[in-house]
C-alpha positions in Angstrom: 14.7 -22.2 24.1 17.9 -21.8 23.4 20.9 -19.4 24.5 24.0 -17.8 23.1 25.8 -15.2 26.0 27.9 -12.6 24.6 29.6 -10.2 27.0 26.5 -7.7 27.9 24.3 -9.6 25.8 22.1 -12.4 25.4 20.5 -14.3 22.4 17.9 -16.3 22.9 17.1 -18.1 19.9 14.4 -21.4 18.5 15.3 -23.7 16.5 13.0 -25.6 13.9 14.7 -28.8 12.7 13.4 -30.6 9.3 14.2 -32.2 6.2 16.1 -29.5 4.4 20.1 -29.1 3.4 20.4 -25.4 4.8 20.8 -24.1 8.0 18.8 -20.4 8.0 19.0 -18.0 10.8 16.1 -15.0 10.6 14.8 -12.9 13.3 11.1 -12.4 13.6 9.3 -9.7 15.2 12.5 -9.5 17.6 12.4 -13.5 17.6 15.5 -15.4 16.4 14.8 -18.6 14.7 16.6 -21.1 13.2 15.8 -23.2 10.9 18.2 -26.5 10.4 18.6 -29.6 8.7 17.5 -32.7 11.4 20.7 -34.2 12.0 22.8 -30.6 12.9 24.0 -31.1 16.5 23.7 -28.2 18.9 27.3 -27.3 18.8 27.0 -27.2 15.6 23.8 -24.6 15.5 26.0 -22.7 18.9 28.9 -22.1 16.2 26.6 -20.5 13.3 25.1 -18.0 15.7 28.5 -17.1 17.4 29.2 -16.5 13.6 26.3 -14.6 13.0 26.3 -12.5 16.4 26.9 -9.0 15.1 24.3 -9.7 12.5 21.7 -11.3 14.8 22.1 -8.5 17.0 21.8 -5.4 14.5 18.4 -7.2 13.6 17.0 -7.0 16.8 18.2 -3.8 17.3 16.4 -2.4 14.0 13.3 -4.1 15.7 13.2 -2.8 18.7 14.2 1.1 17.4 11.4 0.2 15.1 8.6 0.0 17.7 10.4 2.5 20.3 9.2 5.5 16.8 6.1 3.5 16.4 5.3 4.9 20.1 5.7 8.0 18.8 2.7 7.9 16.4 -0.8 8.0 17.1 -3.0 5.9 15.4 -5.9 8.4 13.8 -7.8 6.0 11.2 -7.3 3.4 8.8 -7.5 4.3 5.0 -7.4 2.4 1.5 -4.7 2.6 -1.0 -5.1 1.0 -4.2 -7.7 -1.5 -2.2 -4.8 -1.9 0.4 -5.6 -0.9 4.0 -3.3 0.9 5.4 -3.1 2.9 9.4 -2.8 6.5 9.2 -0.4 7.7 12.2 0.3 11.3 13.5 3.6 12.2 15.2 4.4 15.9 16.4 8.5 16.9 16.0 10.2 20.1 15.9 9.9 20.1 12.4 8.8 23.4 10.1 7.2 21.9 7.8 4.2 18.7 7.3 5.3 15.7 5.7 3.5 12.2 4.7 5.4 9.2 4.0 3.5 5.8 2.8 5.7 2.8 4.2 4.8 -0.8 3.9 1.3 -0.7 5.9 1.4 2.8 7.3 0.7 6.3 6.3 3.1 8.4 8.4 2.5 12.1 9.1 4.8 13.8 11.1 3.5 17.7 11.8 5.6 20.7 13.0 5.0 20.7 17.4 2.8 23.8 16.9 -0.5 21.6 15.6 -0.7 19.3 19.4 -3.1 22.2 20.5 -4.8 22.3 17.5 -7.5 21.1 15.1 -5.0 19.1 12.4 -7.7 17.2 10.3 -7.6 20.2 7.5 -3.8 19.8 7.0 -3.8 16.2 7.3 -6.9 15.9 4.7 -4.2 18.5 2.4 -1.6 16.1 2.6 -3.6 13.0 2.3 -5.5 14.8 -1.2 -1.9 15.6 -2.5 -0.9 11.7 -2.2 -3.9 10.6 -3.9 -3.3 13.0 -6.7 0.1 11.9 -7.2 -0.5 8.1 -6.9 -3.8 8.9 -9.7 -1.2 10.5 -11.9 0.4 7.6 -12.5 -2.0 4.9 -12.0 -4.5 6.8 -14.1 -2.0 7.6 -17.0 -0.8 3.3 -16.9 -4.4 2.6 -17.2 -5.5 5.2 -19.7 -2.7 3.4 -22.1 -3.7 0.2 -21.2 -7.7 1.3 -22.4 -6.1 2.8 -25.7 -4.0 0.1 -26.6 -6.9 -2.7 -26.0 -9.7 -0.5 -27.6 -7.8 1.1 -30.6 -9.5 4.4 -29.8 -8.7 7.5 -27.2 -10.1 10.6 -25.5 -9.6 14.4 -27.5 -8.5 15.0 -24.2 -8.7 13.8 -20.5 -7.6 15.2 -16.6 -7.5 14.3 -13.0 -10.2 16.4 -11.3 -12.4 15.9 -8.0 -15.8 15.7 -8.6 -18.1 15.6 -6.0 -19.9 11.6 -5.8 -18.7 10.7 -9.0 -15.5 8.7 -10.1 -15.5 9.2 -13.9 -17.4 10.4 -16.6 -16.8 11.0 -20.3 -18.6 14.2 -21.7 -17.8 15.3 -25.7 -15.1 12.8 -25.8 -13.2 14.3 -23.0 -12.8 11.9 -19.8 -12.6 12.9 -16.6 -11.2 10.9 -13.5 -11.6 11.5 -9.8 -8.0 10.9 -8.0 -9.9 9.2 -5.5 -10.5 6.1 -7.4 -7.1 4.9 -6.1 -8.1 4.1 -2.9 -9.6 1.1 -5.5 -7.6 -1.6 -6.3 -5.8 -1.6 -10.1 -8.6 -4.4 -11.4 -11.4 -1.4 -10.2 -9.4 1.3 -11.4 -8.8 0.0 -14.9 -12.6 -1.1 -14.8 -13.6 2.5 -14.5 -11.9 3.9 -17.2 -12.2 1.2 -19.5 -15.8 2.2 -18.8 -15.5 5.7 -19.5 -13.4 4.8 -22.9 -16.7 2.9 -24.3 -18.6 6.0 -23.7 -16.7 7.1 -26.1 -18.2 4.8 -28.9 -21.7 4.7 -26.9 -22.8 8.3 -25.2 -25.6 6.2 -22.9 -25.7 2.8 -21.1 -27.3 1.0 -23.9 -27.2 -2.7 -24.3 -24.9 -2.4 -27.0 -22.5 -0.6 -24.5 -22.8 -2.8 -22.0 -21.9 -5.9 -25.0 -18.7 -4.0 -25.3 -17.8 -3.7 -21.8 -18.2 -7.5 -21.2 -16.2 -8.2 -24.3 -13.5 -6.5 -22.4 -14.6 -7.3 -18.8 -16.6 -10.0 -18.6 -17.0 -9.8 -14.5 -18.0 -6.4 -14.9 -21.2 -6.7 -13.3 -18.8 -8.2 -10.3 -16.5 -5.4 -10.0 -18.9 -2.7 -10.2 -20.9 -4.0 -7.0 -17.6 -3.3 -4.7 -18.3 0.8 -5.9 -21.2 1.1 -3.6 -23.5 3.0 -5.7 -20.6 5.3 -6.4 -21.4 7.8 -10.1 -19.2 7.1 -13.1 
């Protein structure tokens, strides 16, 4: 371990020597490593991070201001997005309004002070429906495209709806999608409507459908295991 002092402060830092031509400071989870060539001498590695101070110490800061708000959340559940898991935290503020925010592997939702005493699940199941349906807008509409370009053919019309139990269908050459297919990944997601698109050639799951959906998906029979018994 290694030691920098500066005025109030204090860097403790690792370094990782090995054959490379770069010496490469980062800071990890409030950690400062470096990482340097094998022959740089410690003064040498003592005058980089004096260089680097202000930066060093801005990157720690950011780290540790990032776990004092993470105290401020509480961890609810864990939900899928787009076959990503990701933790769904609470914070209450003196705020007037609910928000969500999706960042990197958390769902944030910060509520107005007045929902501590109170039974939240209803607004945060509101908030968590209007993600989904704006996340399905687009993933939907990228892989209704995809399915028209690859099959030459397309829907009179289709729409976004929930349907209780079931994902998709495709009645009188309308399709309909459930929103909550993206908490699938993109692979499942374009399965499903790929599969909706060949009930537009074939109304029933007859072998000759099921020929055209491996022509297009051959590890169809894979993907559609991970849907748990799920209608479409």
């Amino acid at each position: 371990m290694n030691l920098l002092r500066n005025k109030n402060n204090v860097i403790t830092y690792t370094v990782n020597k090995a054959i490379t031509s770069n010496l490469y400071i980062s800071v990890q989870n409030g950690e400062v490593v470096i990482n340097a060539p094998w022959y740089t001498t410690s003064n040498q590695i003592q005058k980089v991070v004096e260089e680097k101070k202000q930066w060093i110490l801005n990157k720690i800061k950011e780290y540790e201001m990032s776990c004092e708000q993470k105290k401020l959340y509480t961890k609810i559940k864990t939900v899928k997005v787009l076959g990503k898991q990701y933790d769904l935290l609470i914070q209450y503020k003196n705020v007037k309004t609910p928000t969500l925010d999706l960042d990197n592997n958390e769902i944030k939702v910060l509520l107005p002070n007045k929902f501590k005493k109170m039974e939240n699940t209803e607004i945060v199941n509101i908030l968590m429906n209007k993600m989904y349906e704006k996340i399905a807008e687009k993933e939907i509409e990228r892989s209704m495209e995809k399915a028209r370009i690859l099959l030459d053919i397309a829907p009179e019309d289709y729409e976004i709806i929930r349907i209780e139990n079931i994902l998709g269908k495709c009645k009188d050459s309308k399709i309909t999608i459930n929103p909550e297919i993206v908490i699938f990944s993109r692979e499942i997601i374009d399965y499903i409507v790929l599969h909706e698109f060949c009930h537009l050639k074939y109304k029933n799951h007859t072998k000759s459908f099921y020929n055209m959906l491996k022509t297009y998906i051959p590890n169809y029979e894979e993907i559609a295991k991970e849907l748990n018994g799920m209608a479409y």
